[in-house]
C-alpha positions as CSV (number, residue, x, y, z in Angstrom):
1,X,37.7,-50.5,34.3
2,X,41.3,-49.5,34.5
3,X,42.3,-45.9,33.1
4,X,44.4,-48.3,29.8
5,X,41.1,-49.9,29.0
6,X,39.0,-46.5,28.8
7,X,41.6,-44.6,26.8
8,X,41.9,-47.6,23.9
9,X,37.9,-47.3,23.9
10,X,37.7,-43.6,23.4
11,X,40.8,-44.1,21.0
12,X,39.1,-46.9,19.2
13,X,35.8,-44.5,19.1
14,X,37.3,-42.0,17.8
15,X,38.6,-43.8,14.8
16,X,35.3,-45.1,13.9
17,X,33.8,-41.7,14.2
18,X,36.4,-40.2,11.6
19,X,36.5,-43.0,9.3
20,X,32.6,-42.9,9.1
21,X,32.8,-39.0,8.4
22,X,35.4,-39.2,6.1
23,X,33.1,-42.2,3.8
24,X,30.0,-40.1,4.3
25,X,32.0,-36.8,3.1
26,X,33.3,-38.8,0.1
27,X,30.1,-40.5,-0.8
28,X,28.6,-36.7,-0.8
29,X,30.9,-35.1,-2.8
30,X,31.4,-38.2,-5.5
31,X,27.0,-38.0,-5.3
32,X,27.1,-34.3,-5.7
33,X,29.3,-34.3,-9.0
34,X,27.2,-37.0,-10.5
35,X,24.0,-35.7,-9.7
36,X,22.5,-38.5,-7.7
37,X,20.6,-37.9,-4.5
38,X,22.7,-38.9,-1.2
39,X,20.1,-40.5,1.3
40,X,17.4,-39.7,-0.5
41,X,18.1,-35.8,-0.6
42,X,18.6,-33.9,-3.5
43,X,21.9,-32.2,-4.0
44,X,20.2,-28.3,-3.5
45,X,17.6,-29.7,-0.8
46,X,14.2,-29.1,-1.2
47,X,14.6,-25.9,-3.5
48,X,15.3,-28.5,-6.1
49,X,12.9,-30.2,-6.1
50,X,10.4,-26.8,-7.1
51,X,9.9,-25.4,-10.2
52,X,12.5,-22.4,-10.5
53,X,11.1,-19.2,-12.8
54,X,13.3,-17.7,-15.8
55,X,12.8,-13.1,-15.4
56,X,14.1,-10.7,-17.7
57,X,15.3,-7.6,-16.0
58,X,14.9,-4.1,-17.7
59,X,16.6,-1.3,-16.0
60,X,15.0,2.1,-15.5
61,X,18.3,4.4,-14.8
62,X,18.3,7.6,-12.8
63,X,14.1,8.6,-12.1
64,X,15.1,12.1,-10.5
65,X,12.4,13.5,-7.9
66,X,13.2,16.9,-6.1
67,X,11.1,17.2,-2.8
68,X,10.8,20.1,-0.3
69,X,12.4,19.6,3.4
70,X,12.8,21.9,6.3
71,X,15.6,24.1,5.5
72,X,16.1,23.0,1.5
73,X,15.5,20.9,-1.2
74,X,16.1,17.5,-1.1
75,X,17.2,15.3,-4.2
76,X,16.4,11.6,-4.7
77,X,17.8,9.2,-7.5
78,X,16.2,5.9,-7.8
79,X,17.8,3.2,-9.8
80,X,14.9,0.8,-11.1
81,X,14.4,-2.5,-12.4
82,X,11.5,-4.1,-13.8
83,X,11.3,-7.8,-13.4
84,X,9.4,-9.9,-16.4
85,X,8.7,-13.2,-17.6
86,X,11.2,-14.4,-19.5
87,X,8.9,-14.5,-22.7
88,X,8.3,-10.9,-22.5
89,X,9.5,-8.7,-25.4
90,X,12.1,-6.1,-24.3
91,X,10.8,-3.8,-26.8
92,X,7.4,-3.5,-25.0
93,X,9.4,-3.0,-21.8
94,X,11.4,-0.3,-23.5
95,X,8.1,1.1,-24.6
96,X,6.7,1.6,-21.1
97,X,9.9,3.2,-19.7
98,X,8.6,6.7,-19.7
99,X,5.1,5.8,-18.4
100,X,6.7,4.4,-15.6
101,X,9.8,7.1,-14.7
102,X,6.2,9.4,-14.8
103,X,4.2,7.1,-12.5
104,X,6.8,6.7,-10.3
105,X,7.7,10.6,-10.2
106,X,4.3,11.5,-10.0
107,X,4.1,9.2,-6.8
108,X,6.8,10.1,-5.3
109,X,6.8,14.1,-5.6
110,X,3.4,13.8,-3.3
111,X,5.5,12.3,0.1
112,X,7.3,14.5,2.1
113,X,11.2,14.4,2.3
114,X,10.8,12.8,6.2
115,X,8.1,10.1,5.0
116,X,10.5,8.9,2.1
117,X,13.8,9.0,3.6
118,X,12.3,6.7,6.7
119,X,10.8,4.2,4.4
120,X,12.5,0.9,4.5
121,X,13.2,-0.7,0.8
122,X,10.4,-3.1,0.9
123,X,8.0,-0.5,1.5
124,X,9.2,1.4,-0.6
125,X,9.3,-1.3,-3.7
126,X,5.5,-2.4,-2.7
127,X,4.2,1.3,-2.9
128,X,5.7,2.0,-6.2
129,X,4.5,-1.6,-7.7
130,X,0.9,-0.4,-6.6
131,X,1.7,2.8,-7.8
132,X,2.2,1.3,-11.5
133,X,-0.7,-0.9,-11.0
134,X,-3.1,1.1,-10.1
135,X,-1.8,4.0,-12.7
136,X,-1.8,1.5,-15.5
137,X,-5.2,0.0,-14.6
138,X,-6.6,3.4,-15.0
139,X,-5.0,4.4,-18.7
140,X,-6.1,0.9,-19.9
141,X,-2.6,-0.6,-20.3
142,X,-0.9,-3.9,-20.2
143,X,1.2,-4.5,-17.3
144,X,4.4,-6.4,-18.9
145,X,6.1,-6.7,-16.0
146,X,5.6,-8.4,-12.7
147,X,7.4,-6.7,-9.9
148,X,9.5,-3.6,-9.6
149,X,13.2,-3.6,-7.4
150,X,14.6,-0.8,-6.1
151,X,18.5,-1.2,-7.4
152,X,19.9,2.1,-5.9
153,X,18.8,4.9,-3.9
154,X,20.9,8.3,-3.4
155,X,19.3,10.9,-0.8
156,X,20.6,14.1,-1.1
């Protein structure tokens, strides 16, 4: 083939390949406004397609807990939330408020400075949701809520 021949090819190629993008793009977009699955995918994948769950969140603000270091005392402030089923009343959540600032200071107060401050998020968000478990298991209580977030933390 002569070097003419090969560049009308890859020229000719090349057209094909951007016309064909530029259909598919449309066809997705004009499918994504409507709602209708493109290729037999849903618009948000296969997140769609499960069943998403409504929460109500209920701040806890400002749990103090003063803990003993080395040379001094050490400060933290824990911004909490509370994560419910949506069909949960906010007024029990506002009921359990200080059962929970007490569980969690209660907790808390028993670690060292060195043990909390090296404790990743996570860790720290599953030991306080066992915390409330386990203390409202043992005073008989309903547990409202599901899970418990760590929203802020401030070391001092």
């Amino acid at each position: 083939m002569t070097m003419p021949r090969i560049i009308l090819l890859l020229l000719i190629f090349n057209t094909l390949v951007v016309i064909g993008g530029t259909v598919f793009n449309y066809a997705t977009l004009r499918s994504m406004q409507s709602g209708q699955p493109v290729l037999g995918l849903s618009a948000g994948g296969a997140a769609a397609e499960e069943a998403t769950s409504e929460y109500r969140f209920f701040p806890i603000e400002k749990v103090i807990v003063s803990l003993k270091g080395e040379n001094r005392e050490h400060y933290f402030v824990l911004d909490l939330v509370l994560q419910a089923d949506l069909e949960t009343d906010p007024k029990k959540l506002e009921q359990i408020d200080p059962m929970v600032r007490n569980s969690v200071v209660a907790h808390l107060s028993a670690m060292t400075f060195e043990k909390l401050r090296g404790m990743p998020i996570p860790e720290l968000q599953s030991t306080l949701e066992s915390a409330l478990f386990d203390d409202f298991a043992s005073k008989k209580l309903a547990m409202p809520f599901a899970n418990v977030l760590v929203s802020k933390l401030i070391v001092q």
